[in-house]
C-alpha positions as CSV (number, residue, x, y, z in Angstrom):
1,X,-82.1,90.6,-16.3
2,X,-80.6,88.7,-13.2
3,X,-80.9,85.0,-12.6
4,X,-83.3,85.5,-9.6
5,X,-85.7,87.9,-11.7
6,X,-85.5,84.9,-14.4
7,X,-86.4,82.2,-11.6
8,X,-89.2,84.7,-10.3
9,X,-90.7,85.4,-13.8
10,X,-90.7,81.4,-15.1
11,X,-92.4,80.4,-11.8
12,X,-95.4,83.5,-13.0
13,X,-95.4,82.3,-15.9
14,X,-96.4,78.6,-15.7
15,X,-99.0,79.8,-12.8
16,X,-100.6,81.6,-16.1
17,X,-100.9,78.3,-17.6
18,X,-102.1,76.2,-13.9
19,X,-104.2,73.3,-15.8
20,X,-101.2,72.6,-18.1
21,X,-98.8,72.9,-15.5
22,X,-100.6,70.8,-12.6
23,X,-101.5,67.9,-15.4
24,X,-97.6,67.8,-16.2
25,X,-96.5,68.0,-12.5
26,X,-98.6,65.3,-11.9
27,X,-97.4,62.8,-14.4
28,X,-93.9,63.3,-12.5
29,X,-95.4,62.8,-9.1
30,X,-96.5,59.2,-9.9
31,X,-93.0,58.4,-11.4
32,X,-91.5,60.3,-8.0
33,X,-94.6,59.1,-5.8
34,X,-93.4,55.3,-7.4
35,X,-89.6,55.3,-7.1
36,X,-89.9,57.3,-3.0
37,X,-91.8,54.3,-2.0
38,X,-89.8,51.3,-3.6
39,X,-87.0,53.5,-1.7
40,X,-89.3,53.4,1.5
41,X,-89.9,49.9,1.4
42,X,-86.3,48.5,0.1
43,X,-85.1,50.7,3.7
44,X,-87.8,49.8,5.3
45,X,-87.5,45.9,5.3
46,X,-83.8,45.7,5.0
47,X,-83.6,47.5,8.5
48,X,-86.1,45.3,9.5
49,X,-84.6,42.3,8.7
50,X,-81.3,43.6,9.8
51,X,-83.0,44.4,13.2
52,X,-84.7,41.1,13.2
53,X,-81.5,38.8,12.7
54,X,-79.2,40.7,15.0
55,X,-82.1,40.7,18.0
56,X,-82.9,37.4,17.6
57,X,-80.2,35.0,16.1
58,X,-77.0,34.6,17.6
59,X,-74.5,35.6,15.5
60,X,-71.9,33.4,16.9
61,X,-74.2,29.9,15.4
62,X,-73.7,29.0,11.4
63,X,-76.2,26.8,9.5
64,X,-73.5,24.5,8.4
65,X,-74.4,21.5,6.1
66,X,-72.3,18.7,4.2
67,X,-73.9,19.2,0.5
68,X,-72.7,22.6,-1.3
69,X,-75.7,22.5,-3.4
70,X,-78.4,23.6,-0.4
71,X,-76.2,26.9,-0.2
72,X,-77.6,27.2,-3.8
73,X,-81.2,26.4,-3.3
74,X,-81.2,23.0,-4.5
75,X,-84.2,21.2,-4.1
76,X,-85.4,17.1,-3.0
77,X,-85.5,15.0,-5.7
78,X,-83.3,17.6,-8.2
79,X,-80.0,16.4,-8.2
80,X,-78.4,14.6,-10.9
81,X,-77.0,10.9,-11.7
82,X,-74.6,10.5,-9.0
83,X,-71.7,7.7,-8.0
84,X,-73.2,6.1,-5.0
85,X,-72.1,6.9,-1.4
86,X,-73.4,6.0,2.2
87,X,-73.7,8.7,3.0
88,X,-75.7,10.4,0.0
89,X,-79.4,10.4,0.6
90,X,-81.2,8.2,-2.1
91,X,-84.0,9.8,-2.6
92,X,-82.5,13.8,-2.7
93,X,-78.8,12.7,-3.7
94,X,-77.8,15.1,-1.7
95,X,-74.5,14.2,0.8
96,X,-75.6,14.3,4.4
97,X,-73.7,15.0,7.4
98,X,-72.9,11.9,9.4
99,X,-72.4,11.1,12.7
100,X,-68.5,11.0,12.3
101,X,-69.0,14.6,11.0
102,X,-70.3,15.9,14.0
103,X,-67.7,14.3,16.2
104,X,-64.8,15.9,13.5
105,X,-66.6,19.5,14.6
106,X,-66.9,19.2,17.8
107,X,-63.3,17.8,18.5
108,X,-62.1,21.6,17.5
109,X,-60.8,24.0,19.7
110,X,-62.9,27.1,17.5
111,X,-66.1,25.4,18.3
112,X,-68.4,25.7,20.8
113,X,-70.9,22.9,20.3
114,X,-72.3,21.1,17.8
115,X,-76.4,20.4,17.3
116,X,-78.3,18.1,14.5
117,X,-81.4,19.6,13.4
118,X,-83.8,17.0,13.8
119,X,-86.6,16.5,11.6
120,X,-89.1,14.2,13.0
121,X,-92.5,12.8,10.9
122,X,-94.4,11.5,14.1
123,X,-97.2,8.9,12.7
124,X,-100.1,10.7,13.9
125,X,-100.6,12.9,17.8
126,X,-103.3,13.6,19.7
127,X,-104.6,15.8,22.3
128,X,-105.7,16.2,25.0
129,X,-109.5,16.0,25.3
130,X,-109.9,14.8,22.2
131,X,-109.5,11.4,20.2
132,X,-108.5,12.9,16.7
133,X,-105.6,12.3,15.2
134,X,-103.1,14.7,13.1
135,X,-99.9,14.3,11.2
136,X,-97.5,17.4,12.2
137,X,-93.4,17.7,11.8
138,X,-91.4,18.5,14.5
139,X,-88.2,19.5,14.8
140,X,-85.7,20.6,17.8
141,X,-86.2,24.0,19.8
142,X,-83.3,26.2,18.8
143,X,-82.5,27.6,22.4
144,X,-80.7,30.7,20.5
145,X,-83.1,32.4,18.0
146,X,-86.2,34.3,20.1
147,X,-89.3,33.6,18.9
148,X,-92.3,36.0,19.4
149,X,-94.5,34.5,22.0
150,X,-98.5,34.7,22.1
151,X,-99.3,32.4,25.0
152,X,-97.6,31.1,27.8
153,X,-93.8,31.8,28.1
154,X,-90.5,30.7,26.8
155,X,-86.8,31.0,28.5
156,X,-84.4,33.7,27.9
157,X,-81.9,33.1,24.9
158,X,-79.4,30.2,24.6
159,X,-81.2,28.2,27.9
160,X,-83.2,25.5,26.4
161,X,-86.8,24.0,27.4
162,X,-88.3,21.3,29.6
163,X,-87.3,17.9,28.2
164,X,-91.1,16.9,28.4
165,X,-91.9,20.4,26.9
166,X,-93.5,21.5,23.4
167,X,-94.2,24.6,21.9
168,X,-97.0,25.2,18.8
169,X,-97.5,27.5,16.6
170,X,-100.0,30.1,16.5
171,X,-102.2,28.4,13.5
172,X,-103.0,25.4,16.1
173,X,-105.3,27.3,17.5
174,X,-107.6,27.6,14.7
175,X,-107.3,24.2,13.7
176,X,-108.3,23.1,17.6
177,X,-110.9,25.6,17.9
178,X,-109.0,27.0,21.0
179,X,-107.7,30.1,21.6
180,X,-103.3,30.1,22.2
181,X,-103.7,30.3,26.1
182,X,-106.1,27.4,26.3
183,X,-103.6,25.4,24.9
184,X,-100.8,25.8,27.4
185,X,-100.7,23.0,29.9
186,X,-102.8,20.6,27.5
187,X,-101.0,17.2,27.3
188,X,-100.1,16.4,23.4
189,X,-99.0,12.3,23.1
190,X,-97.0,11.9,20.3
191,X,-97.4,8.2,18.8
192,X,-93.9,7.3,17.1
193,X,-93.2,4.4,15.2
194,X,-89.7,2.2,14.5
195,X,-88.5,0.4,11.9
196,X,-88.2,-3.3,12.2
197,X,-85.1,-5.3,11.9
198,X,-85.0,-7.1,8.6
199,X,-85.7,-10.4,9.4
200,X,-83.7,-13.1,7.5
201,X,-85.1,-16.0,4.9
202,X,-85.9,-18.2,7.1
203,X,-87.2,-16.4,9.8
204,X,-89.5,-15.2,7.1
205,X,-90.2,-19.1,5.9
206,X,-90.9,-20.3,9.3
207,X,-93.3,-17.5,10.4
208,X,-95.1,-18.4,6.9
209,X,-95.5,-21.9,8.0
210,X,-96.3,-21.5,11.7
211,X,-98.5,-18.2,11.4
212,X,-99.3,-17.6,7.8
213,X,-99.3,-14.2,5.9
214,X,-100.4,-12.4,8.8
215,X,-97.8,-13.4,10.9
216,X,-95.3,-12.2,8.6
217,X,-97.1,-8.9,8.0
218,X,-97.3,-8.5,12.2
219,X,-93.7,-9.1,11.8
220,X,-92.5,-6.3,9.2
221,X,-94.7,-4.1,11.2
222,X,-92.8,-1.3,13.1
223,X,-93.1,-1.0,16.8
224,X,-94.7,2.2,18.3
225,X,-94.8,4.1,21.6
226,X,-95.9,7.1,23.3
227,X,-93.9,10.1,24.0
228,X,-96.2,12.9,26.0
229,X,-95.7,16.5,25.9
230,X,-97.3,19.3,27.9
231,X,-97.7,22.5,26.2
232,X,-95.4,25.4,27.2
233,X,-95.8,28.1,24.5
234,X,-97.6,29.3,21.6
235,X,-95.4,31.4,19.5
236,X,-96.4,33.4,16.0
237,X,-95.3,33.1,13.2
238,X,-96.2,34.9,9.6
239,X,-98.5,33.1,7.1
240,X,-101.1,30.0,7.9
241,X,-100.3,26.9,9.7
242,X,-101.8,23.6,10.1
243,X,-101.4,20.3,11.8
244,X,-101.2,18.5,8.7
245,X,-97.9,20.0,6.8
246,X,-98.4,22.9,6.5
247,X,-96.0,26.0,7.4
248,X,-95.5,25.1,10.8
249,X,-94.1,22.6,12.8
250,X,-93.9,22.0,16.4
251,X,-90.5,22.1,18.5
252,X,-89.6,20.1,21.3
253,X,-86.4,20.1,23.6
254,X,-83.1,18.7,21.6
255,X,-82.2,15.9,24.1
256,X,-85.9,14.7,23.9
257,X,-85.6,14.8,20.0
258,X,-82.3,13.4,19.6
259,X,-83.9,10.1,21.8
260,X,-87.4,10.0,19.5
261,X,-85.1,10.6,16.2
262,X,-82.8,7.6,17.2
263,X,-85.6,5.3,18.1
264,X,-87.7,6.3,14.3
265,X,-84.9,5.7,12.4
266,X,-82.5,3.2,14.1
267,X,-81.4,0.1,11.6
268,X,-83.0,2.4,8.5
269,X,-80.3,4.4,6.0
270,X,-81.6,7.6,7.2
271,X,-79.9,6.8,10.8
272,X,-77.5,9.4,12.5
273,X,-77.6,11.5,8.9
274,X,-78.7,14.9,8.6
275,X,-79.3,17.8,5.9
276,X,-78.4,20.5,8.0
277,X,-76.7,21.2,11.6
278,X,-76.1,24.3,13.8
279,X,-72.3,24.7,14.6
280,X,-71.7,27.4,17.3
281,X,-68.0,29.4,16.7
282,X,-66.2,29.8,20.7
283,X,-66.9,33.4,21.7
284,X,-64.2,35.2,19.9
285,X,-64.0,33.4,17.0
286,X,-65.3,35.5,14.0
287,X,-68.3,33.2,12.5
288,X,-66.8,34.2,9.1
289,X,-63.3,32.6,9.9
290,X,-64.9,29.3,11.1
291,X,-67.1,29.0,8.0
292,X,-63.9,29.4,6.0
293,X,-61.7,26.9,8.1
294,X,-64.6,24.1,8.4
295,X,-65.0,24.1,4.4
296,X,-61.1,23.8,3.9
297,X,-60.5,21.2,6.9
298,X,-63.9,19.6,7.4
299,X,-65.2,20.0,3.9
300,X,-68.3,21.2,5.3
301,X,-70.2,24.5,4.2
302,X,-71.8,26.9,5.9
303,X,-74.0,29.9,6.4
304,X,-73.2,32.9,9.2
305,X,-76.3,35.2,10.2
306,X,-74.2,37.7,8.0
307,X,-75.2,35.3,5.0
308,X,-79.2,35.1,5.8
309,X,-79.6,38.7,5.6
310,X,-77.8,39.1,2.8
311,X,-79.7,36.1,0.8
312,X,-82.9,38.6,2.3
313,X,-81.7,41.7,0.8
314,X,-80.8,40.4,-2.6
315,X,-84.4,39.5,-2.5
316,X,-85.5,42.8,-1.6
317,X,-83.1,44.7,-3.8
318,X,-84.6,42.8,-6.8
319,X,-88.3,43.8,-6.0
320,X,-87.0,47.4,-5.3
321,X,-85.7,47.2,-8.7
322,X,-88.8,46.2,-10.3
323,X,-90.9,49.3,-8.7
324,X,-88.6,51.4,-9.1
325,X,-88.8,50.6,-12.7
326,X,-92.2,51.2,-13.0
327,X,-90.9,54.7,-11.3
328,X,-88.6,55.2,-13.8
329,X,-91.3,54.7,-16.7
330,X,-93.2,57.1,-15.2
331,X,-90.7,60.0,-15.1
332,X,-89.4,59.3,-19.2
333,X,-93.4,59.8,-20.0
334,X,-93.5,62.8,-17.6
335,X,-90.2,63.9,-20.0
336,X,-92.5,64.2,-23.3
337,X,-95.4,66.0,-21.5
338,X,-92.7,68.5,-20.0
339,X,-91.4,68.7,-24.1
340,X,-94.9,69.1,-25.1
341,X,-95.7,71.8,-22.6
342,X,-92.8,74.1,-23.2
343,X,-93.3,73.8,-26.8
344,X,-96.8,74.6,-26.5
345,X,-95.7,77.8,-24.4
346,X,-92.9,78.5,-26.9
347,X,-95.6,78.6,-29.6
348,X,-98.4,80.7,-27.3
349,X,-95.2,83.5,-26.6
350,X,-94.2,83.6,-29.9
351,X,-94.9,87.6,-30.1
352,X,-93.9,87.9,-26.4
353,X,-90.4,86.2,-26.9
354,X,-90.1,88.8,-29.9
355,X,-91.1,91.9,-28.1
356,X,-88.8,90.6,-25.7
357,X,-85.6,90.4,-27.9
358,X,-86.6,93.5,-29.8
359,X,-86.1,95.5,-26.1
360,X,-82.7,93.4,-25.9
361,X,-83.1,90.7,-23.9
362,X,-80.5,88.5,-25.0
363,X,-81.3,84.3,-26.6
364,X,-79.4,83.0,-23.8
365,X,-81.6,84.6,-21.2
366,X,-84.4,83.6,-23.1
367,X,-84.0,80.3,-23.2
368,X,-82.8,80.2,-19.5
369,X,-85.9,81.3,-18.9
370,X,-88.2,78.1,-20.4
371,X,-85.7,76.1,-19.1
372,X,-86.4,77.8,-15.5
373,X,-89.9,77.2,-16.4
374,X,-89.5,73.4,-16.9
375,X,-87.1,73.6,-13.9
376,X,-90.4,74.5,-11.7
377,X,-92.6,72.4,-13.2
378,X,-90.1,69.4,-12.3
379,X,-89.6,71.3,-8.6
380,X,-93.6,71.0,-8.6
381,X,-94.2,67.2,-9.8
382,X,-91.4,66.2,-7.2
383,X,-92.4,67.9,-4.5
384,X,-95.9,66.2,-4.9
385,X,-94.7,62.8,-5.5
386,X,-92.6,63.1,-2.4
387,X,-95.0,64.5,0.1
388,X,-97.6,62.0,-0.9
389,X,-94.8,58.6,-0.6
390,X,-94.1,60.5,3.0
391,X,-97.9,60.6,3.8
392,X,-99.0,57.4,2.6
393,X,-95.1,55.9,4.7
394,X,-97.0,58.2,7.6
395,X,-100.5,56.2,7.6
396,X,-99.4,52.8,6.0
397,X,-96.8,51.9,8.3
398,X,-98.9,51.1,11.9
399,X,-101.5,49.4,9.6
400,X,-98.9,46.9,7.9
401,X,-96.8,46.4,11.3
402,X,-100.9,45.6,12.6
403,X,-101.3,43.2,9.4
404,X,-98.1,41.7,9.5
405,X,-98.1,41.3,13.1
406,X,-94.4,42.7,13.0
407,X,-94.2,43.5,16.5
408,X,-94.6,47.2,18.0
409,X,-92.5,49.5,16.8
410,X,-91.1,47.8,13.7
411,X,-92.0,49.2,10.1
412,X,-91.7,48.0,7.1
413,X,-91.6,51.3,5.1
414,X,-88.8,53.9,6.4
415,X,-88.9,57.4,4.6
416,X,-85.7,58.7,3.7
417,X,-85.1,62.6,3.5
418,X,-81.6,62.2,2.0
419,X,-83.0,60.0,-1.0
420,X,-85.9,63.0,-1.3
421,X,-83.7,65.6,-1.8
422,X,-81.6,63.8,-4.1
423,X,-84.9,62.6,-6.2
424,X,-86.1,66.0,-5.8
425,X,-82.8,67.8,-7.3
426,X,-82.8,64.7,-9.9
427,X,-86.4,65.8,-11.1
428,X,-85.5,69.2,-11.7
429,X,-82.2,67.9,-13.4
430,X,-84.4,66.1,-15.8
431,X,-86.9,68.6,-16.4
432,X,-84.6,71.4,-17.6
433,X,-83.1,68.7,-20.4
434,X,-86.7,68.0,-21.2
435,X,-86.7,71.6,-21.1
436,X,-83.5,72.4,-23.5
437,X,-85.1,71.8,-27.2
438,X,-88.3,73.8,-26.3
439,X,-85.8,76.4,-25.0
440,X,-83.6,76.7,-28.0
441,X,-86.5,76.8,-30.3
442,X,-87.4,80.2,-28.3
443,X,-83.9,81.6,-28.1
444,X,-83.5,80.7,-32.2
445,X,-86.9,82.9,-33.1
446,X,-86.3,85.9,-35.5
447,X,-87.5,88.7,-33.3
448,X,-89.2,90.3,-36.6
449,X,-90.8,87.6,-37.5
450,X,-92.2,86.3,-34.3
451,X,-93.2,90.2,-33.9
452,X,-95.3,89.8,-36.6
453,X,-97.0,86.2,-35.0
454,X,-100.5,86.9,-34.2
C-alpha cells in the first residue's frame, strides 16, 4: 500500500471515530490556541514598544545618572550603611550628580548638551476659578520625547515650550470636573516655598528676647512666592492620575524649572544635586560609544533608548514565558488523550489489523498507519487552536488599541504565520510520538490471534 493511500485511509478512519477524535483535537487546540497567543502578544508589544521608542524618543539622548545602583532598580531608602559623602543623598544613600558633574559633561567635544531632570514638590497650586488647593510634582518638559496630545497643542520634537507654559495630564480633568480643552488657557499659580538661612545663636537669642517664640518660628519659616502658568496642553497618558501624587506630574519649560528648583532648594543639601540627567551624544556619535566613554572618564552611568526597550522586552519575554507554559501543559495532557485514543482504536481493530496482516499488509505499514492517524488528529487540534488565536488577534486587537488608548493603528497582539506553521508542523511532530506505542502495539499483534478477537 503507498504512503498517500496510508494518509487517505488514517484520515477515514478517525472520521469513523468523530466524538473521540474532535474531544482529543480539542485538548490540543487550547495548548495551541494558548502558546499562538503568548506568541501574538510577546510580537505584538515588543513591536509596539519598539515602534513607540524609535517614534518618539530621540535616540541620540541617554538617561545618564551618577549612582550604578538605579541601573539596577534600586529603590529610596534601600541602600546600605555607607561612608559619608556630600554628594550622597542622606535619606536614599544614593550618589547624586552634582553640579561640577554636569559642567565635566558638557565640556566634551561628544556631547551635545547636558539637562538636569528637575523634580519639583510645589507646596500646594491653585487654579484658576477656584480657591482649592492641590499638592502635584512637576518636573521639566523633555523637548525630545512626543507625547500624545488630547487638548490643545504641543511643538514639534526637540523645540521646547513657552517659559510661562505648563502641560497636565489627562487625569486632571476628572479631578477638575472639566473636560481636557477647557483647561487650556486656564491660569495655574504655583505657590513655592524656600528654605531659610540658618540663623546663628544669637540671632536666635535676641529674636527670643525681643519677639518671643513666635518670632523665632516667623523666622525659621521659609519664604514663598507665586510662579503663574497658563495651560498649553493636555497630553494622555496610560493608567489614573491625580493632583495629589499620583501617576502623573505636570511639566513646565526647563529654564522656568531650573529658576523655581534653585530658589526651593538654595542653602538646603539637596541644592544643584540630582538622581538622574539627560545627556545628548553630538549627531554622529553612536549613543552606545558615549555611554561607554562617560562611565570610564566621567564615572557616570547611563542608559541609551537601545537599553529601555530592552529592560521592556525582558519584561515581556518573561510573561510570554509564563503563558506559554500554561501552553505547553496543555499540549503534554493533549499527549495522553492522543495515547489513550489510539490505544483504544488499536483495541476496537484488533480483528481488523489481523484480517489486515493475514492479506499481507506488512507491521511496518500497519503501524505507519496509527501513527498517520495520530498524525491527523494533531493536524486537526492545531489547525483549531490556530485559527481561533488568529480570530480572537482579528477582533481583540481594535478593542484593546480602544482600551488602551494606544493610538490608531497600533496593536498589541500581531499574528505570526511563520510561528503557525512551525506550531502546526510541531503538533503533528508530537502527535505521531504520542502515536508510536499505540502503533507498535498494532504492528506486534499475532494476526491469528487477533483473527480470533471478537
Amino acid at each position: 500500500m503507498k504512503t498517500l493511500d496510508i494518509m487517505n485511509r488514517a484520515g477515514r478512519n478517525i472520521g469513523r471515530s468523530k466524538g473521540r477524535t474532535i474531544l482529543t483535537s480539542l485538548a490540543i487546540a487550547v495548548g495551541s490556541f494558548t502558546i499562538m497567543m503568548s506568541l501574538a502578544a510577546g510580537a505584538g508589544t515588543r513591536e509596539y514598544s519598539k515602534n513607540l521608542i524609535e517614534s518618539n524618543i530621540d535616540p541620540q539622548t541617554l538617561i545618564a545618572f551618577k549612582d550604578k545602583s538605579l541601573n539596577q532598580g534600586n529603590r529610596v531608602g534601600s541602600a546600605p550603611l555607607q561612608e559619608y559623602s556630600d554628594s550622597r543623598d542622606a535619606r536614599s544613600g544614593l550618589d547624586l550628580v552634582t553640579q561640577a558633574d554636569i559642567d565635566a559633561l558638557r565640556d566634551r567635544n561628544d556631547v551635545d548638551w547636558v539637562e538636569p531632570f528637575y523634580q519639583i514638590a510645589a507646596k500646594y497650586t491653585r487654579f484658576e476659578g477656584s480657591e482649592t488647593k492641590y499638592t502635584m510634582n512637576i518636573s521639566r518638559y523633555d523637548s525630545f520625547i512626543r507625547n500624545d496630545v488630547v487638548a490643545g497643542n504641543l511643538p514639534s520634537k526637540g523645540t521646547r515650550i513657552g517659559e510661562n507654559d505648563i502641560v497636565l495630564p489627562e487625569g486632571f480633568s476628572d479631578t477638575l470636573g472639566l473636560k481636557p480643552s477647557e483647561l487650556i488657557g486656564k491660569k495655574v499659580i504655583v505657590t513655592i516655598e524656600s528654605l531659610p538661612n540658618q540663623p546663628s545663636q544669637e540671632e536666635l537669642t535676641q529674636l527670643f528676647m525681643t519677639g518671643g517664640a513666635k518670632a523665632v518660628e516667623e523666622r525659621m519659616q521659609g519664604q514663598t512666592k507665586d510662579v503663574t502658568f497658563v495651560v498649553r496642553a493636555v497630553i494622555r497618558e496610560n493608567g489614573s492620575s491625580s493632583l495629589t501624587g499620583g501617576n502623573g506630574s505636570v511639566v513646565i519649560d526647563s529654564s522656568t524649572a531650573y529658576e523655581i528648583s534653585e530658589y526651593t532648594t538654595k542653602g538646603t543639601n539637596d541644592y544643584r544635586k540630582y538622581y538622574t540627567i539627560t545627556v545628548r551624544a553630538r549627531d554622529g556619535v553612536s549613543p552606545v560609544d558615549l555611554k561607554q566613554r562617560l562611565e570610564k572618564d566621567n564615572k557616570i552611568y547611563a542608559m541609551t533608548a537601545e537599553d529601555v526597550q530592552q529592560i521592556i522586552f525582558q519584561f515581556v519575554d518573561v510573561l510570554q514565558y509564563i503563558v506559554t507554559g500554561f501552553g505547553v501543559l496543555a499540549l503534554v495532557a493533549s499527549v495522553f488523550g492522543i495515547v489513550n485514543t489510539q490505544y483504544i482504536s488499536v483495541l476496537e481493530r484488533t480483528s481488523q489489523i489481523g484480517l489486515m496482516k493475514a492479506l499481507g499488509m506488512r507491521s511496518r505499514k500497519i503501524s505507519q498507519l496509527f501513527r498517520y492517524e495520530a498524525a491527523w488528529i494533531g493536524f486537526f487540534g492545531g489547525v483549531i487552536g490556530v485559527g481561533l488565536a488568529w480570530v480572537a488577534t482579528y477582533f481583540l486587537n481594535p478593542w484593546i488599541t480602544s482600551t488602551l488608548n494606544l493610538g490608531e493603528g497600533n496593536y498589541l497582539l500581531e499574528f505570526e504565520w511563520l510561528s503557525a506553521v512551525e506550531l502546526l508542523i510541531a503538533l503533528i511532530i508530537i502527535a505521531v510520538l504520542a502515536g508510536w506505542f499505540p502503533a507498535r502495539k498494532a504492528a506486534k499483534l499475532d494476526p491469528i490471534e487477533a483473527l480470533r478477537t471478537e
